[in-house]
C-alpha positions, -999 to +999 in steps of 0.1 A: +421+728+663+455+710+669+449+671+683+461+661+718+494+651+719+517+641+746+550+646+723+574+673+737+592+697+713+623+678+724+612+642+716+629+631+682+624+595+684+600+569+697+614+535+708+583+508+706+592+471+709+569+449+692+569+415+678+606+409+696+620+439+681+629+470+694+621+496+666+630+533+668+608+559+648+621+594+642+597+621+648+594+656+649+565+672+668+571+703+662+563+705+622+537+722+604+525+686+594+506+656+613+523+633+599+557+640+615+542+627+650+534+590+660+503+588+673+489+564+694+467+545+673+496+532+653+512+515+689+477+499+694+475+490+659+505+474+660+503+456+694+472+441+683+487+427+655+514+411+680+485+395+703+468+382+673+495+370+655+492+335+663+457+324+650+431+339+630+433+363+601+464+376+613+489+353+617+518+352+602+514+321+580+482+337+560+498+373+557+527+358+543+528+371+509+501+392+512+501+427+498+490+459+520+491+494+515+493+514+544+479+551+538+487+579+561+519+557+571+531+588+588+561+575+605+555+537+594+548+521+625+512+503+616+528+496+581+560+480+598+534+456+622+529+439+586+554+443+573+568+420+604+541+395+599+551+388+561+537+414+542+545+432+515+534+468+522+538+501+505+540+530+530+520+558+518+518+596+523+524+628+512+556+648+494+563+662+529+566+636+551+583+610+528+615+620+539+609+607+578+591+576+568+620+566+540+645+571+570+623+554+597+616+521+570+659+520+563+668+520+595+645+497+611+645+469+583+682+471+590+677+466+627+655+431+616+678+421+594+706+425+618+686+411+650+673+379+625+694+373+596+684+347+572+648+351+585+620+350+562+595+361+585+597+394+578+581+406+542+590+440+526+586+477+530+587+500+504+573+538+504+556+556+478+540+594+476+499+589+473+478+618+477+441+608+484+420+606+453+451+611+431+443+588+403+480+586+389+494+576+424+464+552+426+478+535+397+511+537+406+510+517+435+498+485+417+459+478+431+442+458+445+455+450+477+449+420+499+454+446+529+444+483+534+454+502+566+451+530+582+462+549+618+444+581+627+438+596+589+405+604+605+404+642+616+389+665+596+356+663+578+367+675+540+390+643+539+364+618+547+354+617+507+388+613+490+397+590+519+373+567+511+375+570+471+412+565+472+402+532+496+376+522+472+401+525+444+432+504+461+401+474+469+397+444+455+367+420+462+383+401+489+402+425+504+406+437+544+405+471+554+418+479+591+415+516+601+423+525+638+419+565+648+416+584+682+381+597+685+389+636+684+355+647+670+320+633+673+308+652+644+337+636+624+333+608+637+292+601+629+299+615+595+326+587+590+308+559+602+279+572+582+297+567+547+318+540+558+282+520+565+267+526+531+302+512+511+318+486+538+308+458+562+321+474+596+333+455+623+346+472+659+375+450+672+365+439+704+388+461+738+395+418+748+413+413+714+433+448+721+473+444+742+460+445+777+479+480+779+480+494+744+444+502+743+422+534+752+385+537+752+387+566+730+411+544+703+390+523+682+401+495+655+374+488+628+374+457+605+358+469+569+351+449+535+332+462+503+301+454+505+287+426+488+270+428+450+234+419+447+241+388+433+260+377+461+242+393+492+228+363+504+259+337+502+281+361+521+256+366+548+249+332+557+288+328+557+291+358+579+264+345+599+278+312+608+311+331+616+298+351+641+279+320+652+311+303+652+323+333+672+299+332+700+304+300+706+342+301+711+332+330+736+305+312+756+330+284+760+362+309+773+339+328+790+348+365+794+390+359+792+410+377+773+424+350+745+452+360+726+455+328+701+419+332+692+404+347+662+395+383+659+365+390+683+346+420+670+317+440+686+286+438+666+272+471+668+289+504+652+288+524+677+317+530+702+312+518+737+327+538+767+335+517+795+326+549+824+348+526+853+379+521+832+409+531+854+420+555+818+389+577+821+404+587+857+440+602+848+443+614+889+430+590+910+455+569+929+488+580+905+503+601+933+523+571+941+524+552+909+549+549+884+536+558+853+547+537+821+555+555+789+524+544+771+501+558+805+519+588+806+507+596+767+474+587+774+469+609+806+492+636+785+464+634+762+437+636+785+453+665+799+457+684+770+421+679+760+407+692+796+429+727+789+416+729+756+381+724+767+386+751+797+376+786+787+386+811+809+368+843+816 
């Protein structure tokens, strides 16, 4: 089953502006492999990043210096988000698709360079093959790593397991994973959440903490950490407790605003909520005399393209 995708045959390049930078990823649709294409999650991803990169776990002045791998990195636009932020990241993916991501990493950390020289906000890039569950390009990229991330390397079942061996393998104790995916399959899906539960502490980050327009109810972010050892079940929890404790508070206080200097708000529960009035889940309604913004026209691309694949006709 091929994924929705909004990307015409003649699209070769993506222009995305984030964090005051107007970045160009090549593309190429039309290959035999997914990683060719950028897909949406990787704009939300990285919007995200630029709302909460003032305060909280994602600012710039605690990922400085930190080291993340980004798996899947496709075209490198999660890994850049980062990378932007003071990161040192290794972009990660297969033999095939190196050669677009090794272009798409030269040419836009000379477009920072140029924009800001002299700057030392931005960290590093680097790009690296690593198949999942390939124990020599495990080792190769250096592990653990403060970071781990991820942008729709959720699709198909039989690479759930070396997904998350090859995650467990790059962790460390203390380290943060971030995965964000387009729901495509609820059988996918459930299994995921499923094995992600029994190795991670999940966390859904909250639509409130998402860019006001790079978001979609069928895009979800998760915040993940290993699981704590016996020994220290009970410290973390009460830590964890009085975060979220912390957490609700802050949100009592700023009521139901969107905040974009606080920390990261996450959902409690695991399972993904559907807001059934949100103005995405009705691509006609009212656009007759709209105009459409890049990002809405993917998303109701998308939407499209799942209706005709869901239409059988007889």
């Amino acid at each position: 089953m091929e994924p929705d995708r909004l990307n015409s045959p003649d699209t070769s390049a993506i222009i995305f502006e984030v964090l005051g930078h107007q970045l160009q990823f090549s593309q190429d649709p039309n290959s035999k492999h997914l990683g060719t294409t950028v897909w949406d999650a990787s704009m939300v991803f990285a919007k995200f990043l630029e709302k909460n990169c003032r305060k909280g776990r994602f600012c710039s002045s605690k990922l400085k210096g930190k080291r993340a791998v980004e798996l899947g990195a496709g075209c490198g636009v999660a890994g850049f988000g980062m990378a932007m932020l003071g990161c040192d990241v290794i972009s990660t993916d297969q033999t095939e698709v190196l050669p677009l991501l090794i272009r798409n990493v030269e040419r836009n950390t000379s477009r920072i360079m140029q924009m800001s020289p002299g700057s030392d906000s931005f960290g590093s890039i680097q790009v690296a093959e690593l198949n999942w569950g390939n124990q020599d390009h495990i080792k190769a990229v250096d592990p653990p790593f403060d970071y781990i991330i991820g942008t729709d390397v959720v699709y198909a079942e039989h690479l759930l397991e070396p997904l998350l061996q090859t995650i467990l393998a790059l962790s460390g104790p203390k380290t943060t994973i971030v995965l964000g995916y387009e729901i495509r399959s609820t059988n996918v899906h459930d299994r995921m959440l499923e094995m992600w539960k029994k190795n991670f502490e999940v966390k859904i980050v909250s639509r409130a903490k998402m860019d006001s327009k790079y978001q979609h109810p069928s895009i979800q972010l998760y915040l993940m950490s290993l699981k704590p050892s016996e020994g220290r079940t009970n410290v973390v929890r009460q830590c964890v407790d009085q975060q979220i404790e912390e957490v609700d508070t802050l949100a009592a206080k700023n009521g139901s605003e969107e905040d974009g200097d606080g920390n990261c708000e996450v959902d409690e529960g695991n399972e993904v909520i559907v807001e059934k009035d949100n103005e995405d889940m009705v691509p006609v309604k009212g656009l007759q005399n709209k105009k459409l913004s890049e990002w809405e026209l993917r998303r109701h691309g998308a939407m499209a393209a799942r209706l005709l694949r869901d239409i059988k006709i007889s």
